[in-house]
BAFI-3210 file (N, C-alpha, C; in Angstrom, 3 decimals, decimal comma, padded with zeros to 6 digits):
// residues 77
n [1|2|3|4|5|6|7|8|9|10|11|12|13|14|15|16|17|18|19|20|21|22|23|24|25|26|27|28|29|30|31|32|33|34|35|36|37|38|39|40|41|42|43|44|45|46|47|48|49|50|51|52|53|54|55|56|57|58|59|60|61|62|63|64|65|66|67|68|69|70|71|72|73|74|75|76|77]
n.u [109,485|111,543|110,372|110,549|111,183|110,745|112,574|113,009|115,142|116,771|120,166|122,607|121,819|121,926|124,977|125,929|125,271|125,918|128,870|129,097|128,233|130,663|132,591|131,918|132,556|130,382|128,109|125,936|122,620|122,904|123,593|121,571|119,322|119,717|120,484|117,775|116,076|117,427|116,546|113,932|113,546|114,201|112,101|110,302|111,019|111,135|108,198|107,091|108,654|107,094|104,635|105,131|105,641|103,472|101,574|099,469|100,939|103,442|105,837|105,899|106,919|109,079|110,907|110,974|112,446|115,072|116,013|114,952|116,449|118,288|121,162|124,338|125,278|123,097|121,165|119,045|116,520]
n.v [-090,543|-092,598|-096,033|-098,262|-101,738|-104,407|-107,683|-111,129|-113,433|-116,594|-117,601|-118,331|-117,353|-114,490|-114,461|-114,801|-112,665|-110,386|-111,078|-110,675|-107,891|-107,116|-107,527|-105,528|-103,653|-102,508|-101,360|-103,879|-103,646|-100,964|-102,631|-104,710|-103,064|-102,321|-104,178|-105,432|-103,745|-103,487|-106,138|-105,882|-103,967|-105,579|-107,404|-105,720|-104,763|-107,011|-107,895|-105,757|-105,962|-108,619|-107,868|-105,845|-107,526|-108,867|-107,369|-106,984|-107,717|-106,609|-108,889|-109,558|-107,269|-106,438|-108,989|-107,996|-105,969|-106,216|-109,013|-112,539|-114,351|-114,826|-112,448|-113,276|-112,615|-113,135|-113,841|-116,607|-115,471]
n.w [039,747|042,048|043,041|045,617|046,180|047,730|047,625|048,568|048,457|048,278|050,159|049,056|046,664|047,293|047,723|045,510|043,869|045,196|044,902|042,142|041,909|043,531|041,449|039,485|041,368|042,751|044,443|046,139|046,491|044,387|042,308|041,672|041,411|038,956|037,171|037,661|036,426|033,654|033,148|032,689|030,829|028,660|028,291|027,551|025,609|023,584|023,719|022,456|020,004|019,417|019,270|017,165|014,886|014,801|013,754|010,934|007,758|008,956|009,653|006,770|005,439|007,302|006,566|004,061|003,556|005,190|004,928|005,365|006,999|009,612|011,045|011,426|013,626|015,172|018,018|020,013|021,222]
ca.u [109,856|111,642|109,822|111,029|110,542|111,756|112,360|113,983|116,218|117,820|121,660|122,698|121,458|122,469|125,918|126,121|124,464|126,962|130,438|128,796|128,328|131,748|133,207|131,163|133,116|128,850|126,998|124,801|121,742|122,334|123,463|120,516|118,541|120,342|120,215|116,125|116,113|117,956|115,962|112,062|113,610|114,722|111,263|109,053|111,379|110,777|106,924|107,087|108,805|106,297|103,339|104,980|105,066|102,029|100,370|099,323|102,230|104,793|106,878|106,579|107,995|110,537|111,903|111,460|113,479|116,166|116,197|114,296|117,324|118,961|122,534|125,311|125,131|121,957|120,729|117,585|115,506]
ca.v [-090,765|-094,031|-096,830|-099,078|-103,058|-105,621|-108,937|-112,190|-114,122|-117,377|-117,447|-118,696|-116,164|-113,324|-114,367|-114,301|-110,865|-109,808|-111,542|-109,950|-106,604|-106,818|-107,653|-104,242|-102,272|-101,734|-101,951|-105,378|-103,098|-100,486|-103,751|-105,653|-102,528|-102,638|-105,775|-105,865|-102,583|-104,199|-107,886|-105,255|-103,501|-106,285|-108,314|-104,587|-104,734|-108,374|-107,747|-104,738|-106,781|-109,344|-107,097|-105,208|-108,337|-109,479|-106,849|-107,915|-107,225|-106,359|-109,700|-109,626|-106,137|-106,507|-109,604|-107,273|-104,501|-106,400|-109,829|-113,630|-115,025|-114,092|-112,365|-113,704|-112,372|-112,575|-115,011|-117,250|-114,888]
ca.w [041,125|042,006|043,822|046,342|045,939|048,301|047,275|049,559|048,120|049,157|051,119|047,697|045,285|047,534|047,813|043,994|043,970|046,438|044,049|040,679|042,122|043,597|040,239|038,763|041,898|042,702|046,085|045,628|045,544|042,877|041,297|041,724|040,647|037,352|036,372|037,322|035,195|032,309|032,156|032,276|029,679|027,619|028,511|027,137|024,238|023,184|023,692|021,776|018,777|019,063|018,933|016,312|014,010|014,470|012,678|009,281|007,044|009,086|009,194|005,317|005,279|007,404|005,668|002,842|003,909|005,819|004,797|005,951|008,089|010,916|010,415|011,703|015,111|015,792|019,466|020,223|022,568]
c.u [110,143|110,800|110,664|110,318|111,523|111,248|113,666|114,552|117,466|119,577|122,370|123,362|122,093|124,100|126,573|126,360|125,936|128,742|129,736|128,827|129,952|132,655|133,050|132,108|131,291|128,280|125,678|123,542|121,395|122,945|122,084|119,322|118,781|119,879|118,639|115,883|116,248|116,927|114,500|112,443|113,492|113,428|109,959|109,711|111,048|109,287|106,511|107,430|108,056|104,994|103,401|105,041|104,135|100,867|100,503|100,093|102,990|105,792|107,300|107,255|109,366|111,370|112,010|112,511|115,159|116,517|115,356|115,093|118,126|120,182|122,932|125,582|124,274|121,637|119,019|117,247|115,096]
c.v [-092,249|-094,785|-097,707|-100,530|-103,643|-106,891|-110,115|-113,448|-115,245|-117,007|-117,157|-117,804|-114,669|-113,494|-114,054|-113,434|-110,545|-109,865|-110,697|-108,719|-106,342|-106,986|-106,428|-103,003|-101,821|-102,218|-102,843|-104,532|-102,506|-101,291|-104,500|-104,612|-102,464|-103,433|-105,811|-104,925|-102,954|-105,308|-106,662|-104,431|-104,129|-107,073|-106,701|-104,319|-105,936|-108,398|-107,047|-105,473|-107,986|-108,713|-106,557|-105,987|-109,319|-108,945|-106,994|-107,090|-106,945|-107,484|-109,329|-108,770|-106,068|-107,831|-108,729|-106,957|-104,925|-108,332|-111,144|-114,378|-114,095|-113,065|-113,105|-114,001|-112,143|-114,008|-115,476|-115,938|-115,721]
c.w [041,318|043,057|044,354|046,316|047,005|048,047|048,306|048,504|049,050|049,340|049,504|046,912|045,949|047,635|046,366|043,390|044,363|045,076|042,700|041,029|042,791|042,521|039,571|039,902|042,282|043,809|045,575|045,692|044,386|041,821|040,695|041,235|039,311|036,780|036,522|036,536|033,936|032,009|032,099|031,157|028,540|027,576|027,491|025,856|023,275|023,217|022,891|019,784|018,291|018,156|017,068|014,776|013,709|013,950|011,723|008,681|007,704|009,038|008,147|005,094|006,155|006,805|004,279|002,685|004,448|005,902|005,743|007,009|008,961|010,374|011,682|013,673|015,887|016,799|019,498|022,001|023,753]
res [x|x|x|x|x|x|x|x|x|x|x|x|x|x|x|x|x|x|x|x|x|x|x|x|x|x|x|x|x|x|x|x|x|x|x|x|x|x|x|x|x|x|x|x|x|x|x|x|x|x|x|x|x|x|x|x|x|x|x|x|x|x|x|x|x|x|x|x|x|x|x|x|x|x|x|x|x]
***
C-alpha cells in the first residue's frame, strides 16, 4: 500500500522539479516520486554491496571471479 510523504522545498528547487518533469512529459509529483524511488533504491543497493563485502572473503572472491580493477565503465559511488 503506497504511503504519502510531504516534503517543502525552496521556490528554487521546485521550479527545477517542475522544468525536469516537464522535460519527462510527467506531472512534477509522479516525477518527484520517481526520482525519490530511484536515489532509496540506489542508496539500499550501495548498502547492500557494502555489507556484502565486508564479509570475510567476499572482496577476495569477487576480485577472484571478476577481476581487482574497475572496468572501463565503471563510476565513483
Amino acid at each position: 500500500m503506497a504511503k504519502e510523504i510531504r516534503i517543502e522545498v525552496d521556490d528554487e528547487t521546485y521550479e527545477q522539479l517542475q522544468r525536469l518533469a516537464a522535460d519527462d512529459h510527467e506531472d512534477p509529483d509522479q516525477y518527484a516520486s520517481r526520482r525519490l524511488t530511484a536515489d532509496l533504491a540506489r542508496t539500499r543497493f550501495l548498502e547492500g554491496s557494502a555489507r556484502f563485502l565486508s564479509a570475510p572473503g567476499m572482496r577476495e572472491e569477487f576480485a577472484r571471479r571478476f577481476g581487482p580493477e574497475p572496468g572501463p565503465s565503471a563510476t565513483a559511488a
